[in-house]
Structures are given as structure tokens and as C-alpha cells.
TORKOL-4160 file (C-alpha; in steps of 0.2 Angstrom, whole numbers, padded with zeros to 4 digits, m for minus):
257
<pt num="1" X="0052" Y="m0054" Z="m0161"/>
<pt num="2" X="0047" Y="m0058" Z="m0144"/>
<pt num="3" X="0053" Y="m0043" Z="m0136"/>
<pt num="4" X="0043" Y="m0032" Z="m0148"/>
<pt num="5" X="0027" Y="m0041" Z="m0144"/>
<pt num="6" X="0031" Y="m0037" Z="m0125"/>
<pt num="7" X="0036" Y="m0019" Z="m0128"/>
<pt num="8" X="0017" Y="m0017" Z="m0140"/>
<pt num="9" X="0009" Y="m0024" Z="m0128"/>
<pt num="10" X="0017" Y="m0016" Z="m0115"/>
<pt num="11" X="0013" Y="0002" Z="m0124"/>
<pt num="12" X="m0005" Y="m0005" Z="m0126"/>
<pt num="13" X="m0010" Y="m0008" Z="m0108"/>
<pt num="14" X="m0002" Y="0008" Z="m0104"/>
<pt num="15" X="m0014" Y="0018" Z="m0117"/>
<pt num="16" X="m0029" Y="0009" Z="m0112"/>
<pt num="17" X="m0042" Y="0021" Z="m0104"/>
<pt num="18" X="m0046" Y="0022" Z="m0085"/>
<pt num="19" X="m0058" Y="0030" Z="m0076"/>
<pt num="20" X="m0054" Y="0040" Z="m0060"/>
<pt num="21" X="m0064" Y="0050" Z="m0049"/>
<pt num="22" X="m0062" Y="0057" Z="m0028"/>
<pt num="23" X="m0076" Y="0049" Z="m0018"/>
<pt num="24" X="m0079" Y="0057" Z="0000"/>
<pt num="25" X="m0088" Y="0043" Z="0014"/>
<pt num="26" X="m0091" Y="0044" Z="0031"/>
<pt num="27" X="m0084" Y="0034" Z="0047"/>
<pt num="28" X="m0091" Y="0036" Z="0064"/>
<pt num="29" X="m0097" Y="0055" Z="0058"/>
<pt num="30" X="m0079" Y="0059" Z="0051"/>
<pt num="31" X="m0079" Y="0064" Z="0033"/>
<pt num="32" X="m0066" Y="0052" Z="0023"/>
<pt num="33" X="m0058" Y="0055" Z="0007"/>
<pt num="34" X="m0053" Y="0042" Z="m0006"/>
<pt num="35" X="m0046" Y="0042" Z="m0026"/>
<pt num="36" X="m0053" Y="0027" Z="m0035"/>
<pt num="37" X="m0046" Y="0023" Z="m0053"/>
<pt num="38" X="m0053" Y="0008" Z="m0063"/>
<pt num="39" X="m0047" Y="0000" Z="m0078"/>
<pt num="40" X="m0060" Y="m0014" Z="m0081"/>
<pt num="41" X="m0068" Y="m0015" Z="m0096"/>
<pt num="42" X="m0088" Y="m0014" Z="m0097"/>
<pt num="43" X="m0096" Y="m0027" Z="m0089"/>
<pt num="44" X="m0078" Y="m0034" Z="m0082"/>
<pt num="45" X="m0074" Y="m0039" Z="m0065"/>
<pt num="46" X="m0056" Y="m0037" Z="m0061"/>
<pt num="47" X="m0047" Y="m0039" Z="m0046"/>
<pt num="48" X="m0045" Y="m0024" Z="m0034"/>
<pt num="49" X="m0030" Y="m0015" Z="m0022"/>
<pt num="50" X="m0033" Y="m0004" Z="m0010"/>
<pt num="51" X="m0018" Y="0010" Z="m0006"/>
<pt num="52" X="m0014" Y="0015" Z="0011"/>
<pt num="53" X="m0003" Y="0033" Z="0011"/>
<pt num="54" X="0013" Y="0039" Z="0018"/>
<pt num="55" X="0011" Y="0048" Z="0035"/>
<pt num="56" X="0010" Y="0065" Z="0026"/>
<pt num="57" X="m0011" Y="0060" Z="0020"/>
<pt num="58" X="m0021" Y="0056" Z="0008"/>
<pt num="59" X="m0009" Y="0068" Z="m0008"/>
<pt num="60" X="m0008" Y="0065" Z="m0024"/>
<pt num="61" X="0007" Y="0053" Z="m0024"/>
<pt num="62" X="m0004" Y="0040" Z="m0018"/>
<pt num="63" X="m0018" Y="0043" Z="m0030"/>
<pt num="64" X="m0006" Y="0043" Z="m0044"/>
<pt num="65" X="0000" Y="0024" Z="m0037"/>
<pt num="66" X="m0019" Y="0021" Z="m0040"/>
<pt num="67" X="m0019" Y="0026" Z="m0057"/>
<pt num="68" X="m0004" Y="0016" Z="m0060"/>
<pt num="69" X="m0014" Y="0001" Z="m0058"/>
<pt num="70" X="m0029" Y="0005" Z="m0068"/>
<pt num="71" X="m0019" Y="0007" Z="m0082"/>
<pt num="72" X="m0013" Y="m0010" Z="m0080"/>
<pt num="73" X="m0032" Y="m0016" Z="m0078"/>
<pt num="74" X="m0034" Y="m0015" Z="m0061"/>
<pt num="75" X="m0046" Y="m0006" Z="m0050"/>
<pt num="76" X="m0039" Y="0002" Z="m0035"/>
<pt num="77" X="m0043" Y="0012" Z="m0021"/>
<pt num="78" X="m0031" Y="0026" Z="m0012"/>
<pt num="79" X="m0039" Y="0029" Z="0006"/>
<pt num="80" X="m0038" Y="0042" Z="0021"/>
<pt num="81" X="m0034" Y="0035" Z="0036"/>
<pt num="82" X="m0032" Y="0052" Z="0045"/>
<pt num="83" X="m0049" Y="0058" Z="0040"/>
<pt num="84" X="m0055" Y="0074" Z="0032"/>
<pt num="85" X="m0042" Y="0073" Z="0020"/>
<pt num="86" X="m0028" Y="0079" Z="0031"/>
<pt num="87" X="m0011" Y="0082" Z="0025"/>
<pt num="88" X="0003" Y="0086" Z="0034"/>
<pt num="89" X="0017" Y="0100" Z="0026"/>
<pt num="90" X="0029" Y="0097" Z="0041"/>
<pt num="91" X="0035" Y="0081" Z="0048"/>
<pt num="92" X="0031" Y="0086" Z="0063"/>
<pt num="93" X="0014" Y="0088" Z="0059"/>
<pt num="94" X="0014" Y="0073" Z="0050"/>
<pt num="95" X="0023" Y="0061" Z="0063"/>
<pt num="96" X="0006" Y="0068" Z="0075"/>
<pt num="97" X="m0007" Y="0062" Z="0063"/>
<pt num="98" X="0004" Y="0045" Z="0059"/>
<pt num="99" X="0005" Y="0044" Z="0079"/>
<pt num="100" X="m0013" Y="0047" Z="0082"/>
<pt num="101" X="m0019" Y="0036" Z="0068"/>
<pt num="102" X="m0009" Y="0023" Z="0075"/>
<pt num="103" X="m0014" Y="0024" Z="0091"/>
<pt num="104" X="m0031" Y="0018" Z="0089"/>
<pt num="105" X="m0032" Y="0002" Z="0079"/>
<pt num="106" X="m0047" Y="m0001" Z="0082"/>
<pt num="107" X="m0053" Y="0012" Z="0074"/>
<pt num="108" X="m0042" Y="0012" Z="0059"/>
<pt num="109" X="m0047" Y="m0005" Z="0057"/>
<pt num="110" X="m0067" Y="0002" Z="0056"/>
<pt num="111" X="m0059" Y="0015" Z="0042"/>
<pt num="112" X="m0049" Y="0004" Z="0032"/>
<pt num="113" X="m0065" Y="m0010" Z="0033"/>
<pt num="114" X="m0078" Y="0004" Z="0028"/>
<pt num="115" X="m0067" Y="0009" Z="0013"/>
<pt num="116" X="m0063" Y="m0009" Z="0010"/>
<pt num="117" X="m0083" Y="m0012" Z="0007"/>
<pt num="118" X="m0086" Y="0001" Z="m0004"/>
<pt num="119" X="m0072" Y="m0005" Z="m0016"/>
<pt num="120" X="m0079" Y="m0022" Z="m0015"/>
<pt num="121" X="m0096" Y="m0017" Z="m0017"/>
<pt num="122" X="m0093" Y="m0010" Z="m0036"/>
<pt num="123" X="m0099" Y="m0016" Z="m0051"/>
<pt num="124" X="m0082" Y="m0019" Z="m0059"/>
<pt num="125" X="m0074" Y="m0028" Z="m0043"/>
<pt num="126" X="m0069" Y="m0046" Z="m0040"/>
<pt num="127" X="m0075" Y="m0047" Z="m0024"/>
<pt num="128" X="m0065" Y="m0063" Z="m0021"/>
<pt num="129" X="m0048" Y="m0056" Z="m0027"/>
<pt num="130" X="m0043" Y="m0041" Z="m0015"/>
<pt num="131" X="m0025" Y="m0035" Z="m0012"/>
<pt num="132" X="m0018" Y="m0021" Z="0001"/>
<pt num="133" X="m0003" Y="m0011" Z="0001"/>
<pt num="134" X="0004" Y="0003" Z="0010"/>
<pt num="135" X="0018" Y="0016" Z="0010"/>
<pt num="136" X="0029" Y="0021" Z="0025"/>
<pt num="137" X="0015" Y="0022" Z="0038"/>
<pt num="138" X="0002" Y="0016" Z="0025"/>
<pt num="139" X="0015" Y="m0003" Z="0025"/>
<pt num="140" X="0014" Y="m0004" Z="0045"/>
<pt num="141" X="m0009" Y="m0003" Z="0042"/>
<pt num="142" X="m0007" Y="m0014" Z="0029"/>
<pt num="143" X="0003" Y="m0025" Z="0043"/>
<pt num="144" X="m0008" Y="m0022" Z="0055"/>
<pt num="145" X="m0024" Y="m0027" Z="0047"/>
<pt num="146" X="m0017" Y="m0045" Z="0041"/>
<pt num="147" X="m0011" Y="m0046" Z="0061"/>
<pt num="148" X="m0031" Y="m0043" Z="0064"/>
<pt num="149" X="m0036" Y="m0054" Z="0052"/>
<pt num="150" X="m0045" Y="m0044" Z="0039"/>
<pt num="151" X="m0045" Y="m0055" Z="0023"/>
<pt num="152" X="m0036" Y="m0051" Z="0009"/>
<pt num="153" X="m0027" Y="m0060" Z="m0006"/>
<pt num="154" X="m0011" Y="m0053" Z="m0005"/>
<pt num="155" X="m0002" Y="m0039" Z="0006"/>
<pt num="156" X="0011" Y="m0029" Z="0001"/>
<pt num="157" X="0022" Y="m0015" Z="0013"/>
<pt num="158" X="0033" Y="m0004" Z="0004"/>
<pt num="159" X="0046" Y="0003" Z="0016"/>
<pt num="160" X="0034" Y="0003" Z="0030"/>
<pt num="161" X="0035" Y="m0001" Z="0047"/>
<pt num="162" X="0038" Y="m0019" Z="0053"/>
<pt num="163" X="0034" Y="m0019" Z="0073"/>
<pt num="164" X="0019" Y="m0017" Z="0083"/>
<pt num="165" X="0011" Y="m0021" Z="0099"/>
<pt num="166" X="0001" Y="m0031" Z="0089"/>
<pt num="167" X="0006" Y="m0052" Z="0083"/>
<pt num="168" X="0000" Y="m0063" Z="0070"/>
<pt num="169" X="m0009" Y="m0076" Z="0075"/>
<pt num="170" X="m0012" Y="m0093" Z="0069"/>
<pt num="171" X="m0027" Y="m0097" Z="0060"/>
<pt num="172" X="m0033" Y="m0078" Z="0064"/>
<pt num="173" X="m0023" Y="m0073" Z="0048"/>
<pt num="174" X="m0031" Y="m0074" Z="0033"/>
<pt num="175" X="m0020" Y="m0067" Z="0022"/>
<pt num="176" X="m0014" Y="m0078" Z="0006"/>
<pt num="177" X="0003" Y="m0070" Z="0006"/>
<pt num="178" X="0013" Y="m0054" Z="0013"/>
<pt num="179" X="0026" Y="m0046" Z="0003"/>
<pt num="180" X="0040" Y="m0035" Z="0010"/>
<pt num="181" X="0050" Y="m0023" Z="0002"/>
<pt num="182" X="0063" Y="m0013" Z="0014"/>
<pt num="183" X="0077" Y="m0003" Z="0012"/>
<pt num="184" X="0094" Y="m0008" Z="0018"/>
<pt num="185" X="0099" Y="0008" Z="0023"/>
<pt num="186" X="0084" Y="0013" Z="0030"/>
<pt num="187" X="0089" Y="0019" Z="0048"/>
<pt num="188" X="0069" Y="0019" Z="0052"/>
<pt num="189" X="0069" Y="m0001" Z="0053"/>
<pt num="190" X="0082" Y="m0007" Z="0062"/>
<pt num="191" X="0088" Y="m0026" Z="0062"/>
<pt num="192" X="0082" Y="m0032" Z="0074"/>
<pt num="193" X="0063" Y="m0028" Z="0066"/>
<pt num="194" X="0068" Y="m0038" Z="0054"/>
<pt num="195" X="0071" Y="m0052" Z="0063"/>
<pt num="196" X="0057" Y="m0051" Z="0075"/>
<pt num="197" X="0046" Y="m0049" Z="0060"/>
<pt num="198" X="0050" Y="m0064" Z="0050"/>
<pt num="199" X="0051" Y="m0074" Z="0064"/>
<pt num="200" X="0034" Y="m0068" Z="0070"/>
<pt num="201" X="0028" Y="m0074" Z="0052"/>
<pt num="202" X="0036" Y="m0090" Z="0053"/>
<pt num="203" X="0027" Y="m0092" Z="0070"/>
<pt num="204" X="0010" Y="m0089" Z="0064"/>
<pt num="205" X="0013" Y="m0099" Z="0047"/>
<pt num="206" X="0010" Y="m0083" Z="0037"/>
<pt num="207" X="0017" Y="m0085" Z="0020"/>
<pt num="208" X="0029" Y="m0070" Z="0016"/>
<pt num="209" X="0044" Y="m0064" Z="0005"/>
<pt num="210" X="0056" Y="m0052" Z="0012"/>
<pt num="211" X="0065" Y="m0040" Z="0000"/>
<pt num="212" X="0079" Y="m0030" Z="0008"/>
<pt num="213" X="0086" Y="m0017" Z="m0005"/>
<pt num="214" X="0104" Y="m0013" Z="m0005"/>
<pt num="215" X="0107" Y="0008" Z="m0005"/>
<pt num="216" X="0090" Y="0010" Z="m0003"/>
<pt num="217" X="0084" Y="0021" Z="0011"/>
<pt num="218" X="0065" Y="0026" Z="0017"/>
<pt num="219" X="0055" Y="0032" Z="0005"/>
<pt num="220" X="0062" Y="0022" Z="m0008"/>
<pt num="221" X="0049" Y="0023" Z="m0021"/>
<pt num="222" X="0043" Y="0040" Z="m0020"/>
<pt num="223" X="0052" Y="0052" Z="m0033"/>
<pt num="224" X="0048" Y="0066" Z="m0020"/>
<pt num="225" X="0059" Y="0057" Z="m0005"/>
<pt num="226" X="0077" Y="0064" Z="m0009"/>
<pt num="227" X="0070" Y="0083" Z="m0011"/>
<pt num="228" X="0060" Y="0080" Z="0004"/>
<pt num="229" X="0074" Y="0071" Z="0013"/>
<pt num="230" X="0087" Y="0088" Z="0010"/>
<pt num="231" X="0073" Y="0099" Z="0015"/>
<pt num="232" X="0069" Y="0091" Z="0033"/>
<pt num="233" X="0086" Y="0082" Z="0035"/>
<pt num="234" X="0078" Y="0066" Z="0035"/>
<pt num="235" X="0085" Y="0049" Z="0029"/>
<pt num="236" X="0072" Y="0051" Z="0013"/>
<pt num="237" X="0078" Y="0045" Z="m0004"/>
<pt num="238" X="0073" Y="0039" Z="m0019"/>
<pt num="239" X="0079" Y="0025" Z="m0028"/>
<pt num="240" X="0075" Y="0021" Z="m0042"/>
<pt num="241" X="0081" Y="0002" Z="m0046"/>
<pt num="242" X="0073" Y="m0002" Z="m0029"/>
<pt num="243" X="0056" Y="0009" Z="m0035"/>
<pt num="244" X="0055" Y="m0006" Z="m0052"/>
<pt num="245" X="0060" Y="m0017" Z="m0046"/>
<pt num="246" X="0047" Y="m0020" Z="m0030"/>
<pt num="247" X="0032" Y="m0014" Z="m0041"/>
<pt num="248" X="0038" Y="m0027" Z="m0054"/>
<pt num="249" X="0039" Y="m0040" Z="m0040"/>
<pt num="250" X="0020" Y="m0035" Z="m0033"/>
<pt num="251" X="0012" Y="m0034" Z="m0048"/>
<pt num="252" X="0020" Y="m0051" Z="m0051"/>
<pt num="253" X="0010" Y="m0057" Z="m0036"/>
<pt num="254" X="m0006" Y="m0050" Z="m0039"/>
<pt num="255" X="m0007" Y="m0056" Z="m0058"/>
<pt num="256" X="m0006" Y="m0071" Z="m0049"/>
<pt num="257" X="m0021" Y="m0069" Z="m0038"/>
């Protein structure tokens, strides 16, 4: 009986109605694209995510991740950190746009905090309840912008890149908790970024859990990965145990919040 009451109310949420639309926002001149999709009922605040892509841009995978959460009740916000809604074809292209994203974090700190606002700004948000996650490249900003000590409920990287030139601080963190989810067989981390990582959080006193997936390479969670990893020759895959299993363990967390 219990089961059944899980798997109704399962069915429920998943039917409930959201609301989606693409916004367009400016930062220092630069048009900026975003996807926001909210499940809050009128007259609801609920808490809010904020979705940093892969390094190929601002696609509909990531919007798709924000539609995901509204369903469940959430409002969430998919963001462009390349700017005028770039999206790279090639990974070629798409390791330039990463790199040059990257390279700046100043200024992809000034991108993520303007996007940031507008989420916080709207009528249905919890102002006081935000969360932040990111795929491949979108998991290393979502790093780097706890490590700069943007304030946020909960961080979540999802196969995404663990070192940086930049180091959490203590006390400069203001980060509730970080969540990692990385594939074991992911060449793109190696061990030794592992290490440094968690022993970096442990330094700064940054509260963390660290999931390392077994047969899981990069990419794990997208169902494009292992089409995309035969195309390019790259170390792409999906997996998905790894895929469930992480969003079941984030959501976790931020039901929580």
C-alpha cells in the first residue's frame, strides 16, 4: 500500500503543470540567454536552482534539466555563460568557448551573479533557499563560484571539473553544502584531482559528499554522451544507473534545504 501511495504521488507531481519561457538579459552590453521553468503554485514561494551547461552552450539538454525540476515543484533557471547564446557543434569549438569562459572568472562570476538576481528577484522564489549545479564545464563554475564565495544553499557538480587555480577559503565560503558526483572512468578527472579536491574541502571546512560512480565515464547523465562520444572519439557515455541515481541523491539534498 505504501508503495502505491509513492508511485500516485509520484505520477501526480510529475503531471503537475509548469510554466517555462526563454528570457534574454544583458551583462556588460552582451546579450545573455536563459530558460526558466517554474512549478510553484500561485502565490508560492519555492525554492530555486540555477543550471550551468556543458561546454557545448546554453542547448536544450540543459533547459530540459530545468523543466525537470519544475515538475517536481521547483523553480529553476538554465544560464549562458558564453553569451549570445552560443553553441558549439564541434568540440573544438566547444573546448574554445569553455577555455575562454574560463579564463576570466571574474567576469563569469559578474554573469552567473546577474542571472542569479533575476532568479531571486521573482515572485515565486525563496530568495533564502538557492541551489547551483552544473554539468561538465557548468560543475567546474559551479565550483568556482562556492571557491569565491557566492552564497548558495547547496552546490552540486555533475561530472565536472575538480581543479583550479582558484582555493576554498575559510570563512570566505558560504556554501551550506557541495555535492560531487564523478565518474570512475572518467579519464578527464584524474586521481590525483580527487584528492587535491577533498583535501582542499577538508582545509577550508567545506561540508561535501563525494560520489565516484563505478563504469561511469564523462558525461554520465546525458542520454546524448555515448552518440556523441562515437562521433568525436571522445570518453562520452551515458550511464544510466549513474544518471538516477545522482539526481536522486541531489534532489535529496535540496528537499532538505
Amino acid at each position: 500500500m505504501k508503495f502505491l501511495i509513492l508511485v500516485l504521488s509520484i505520477a501526480l507531481t510529475s503531471c503537475a503543470s509548469i510554466t517555462k519561457k526563454d528570457i534574454t538579459y544583458k551583462v556588460d552590453g552582451v546579450k545573455h540567454t536563459g530558460h526558466i521553468a517554474s512549478g510553484a503554485k500561485k502565490a508560492e514561494k519555492k525554492p530555486a536552482v540555477i543550471i550551468v551547461h556543458e561546454w557545448w552552450g546554453h542547448n536544450e539538454y540543459v533547459k530540459e534539466r530545468a523543466n525537470k525540476l519544475a515538475k517536481l515543484g521547483y523553480v529553476a533557471m538554465s544560464i549562458d555563460m558564453y553569451g549570445n547564446g552560443k553553441q558549439a557543434k564541434h568540440p573544438k569549438d566547444a573546448g574554445a568557448f569553455a577555455k575562454k569562459a574560463s579564463s576570466n572568472m571574474s567576469l563569469a562570476k559578474k554573469k552567473f551573479t546577474e542571472a542569479l538576481k533575476i532568479l531571486k528577484n521573482r515572485d515565486d522564489v525563496d530568495s533564502t533557499r538557492i541551489a547551483a549545479i552544473g554539468y561538465c564545464f557548468g560543475g567546474g563554475i559551479v565550483l568556482n563560484m562556492m571557491r569565491m564565495g557566492v552564497e548558495l544553499d547547496l552546490v552540486a557538480s555533475f561530472h565536472g571539473s575538480l581543479s583550479s587555480p582558484l582555493k576554498a577559503k575559510r570563512k570566505k565560503v558560504k556554501v551550506n553544502e557541495v555535492l560531487i558526483f564523478n565518474g570512475a572512468d572518467d579519464p578527464m578527472v584524474k586521481g590525483k584531482d580527487i584528492t587535491n579536491f577533498k583535501n582542499e574541502m577538508d582545509n577550508a571546512r567545506v561540508k561535501f559528499e563525494f560520489y565516484n560512480y563505478k563504469n561511469a565515464k564523462h558525461a554520465f547523465t546525458n542520454e546524448d554522451a555515448t552518440k556523441l562520444g562515437k562521433k568525436f572519439n571522445l570518453p562520452l557515455a551515458y550511464n544510466e544507473d549513474a544518471d538516477e541515481d545522482s539526481w536522486e541523491k541531489f534532489t535529496e539534498s535540496l528537499r532538505a534545504l
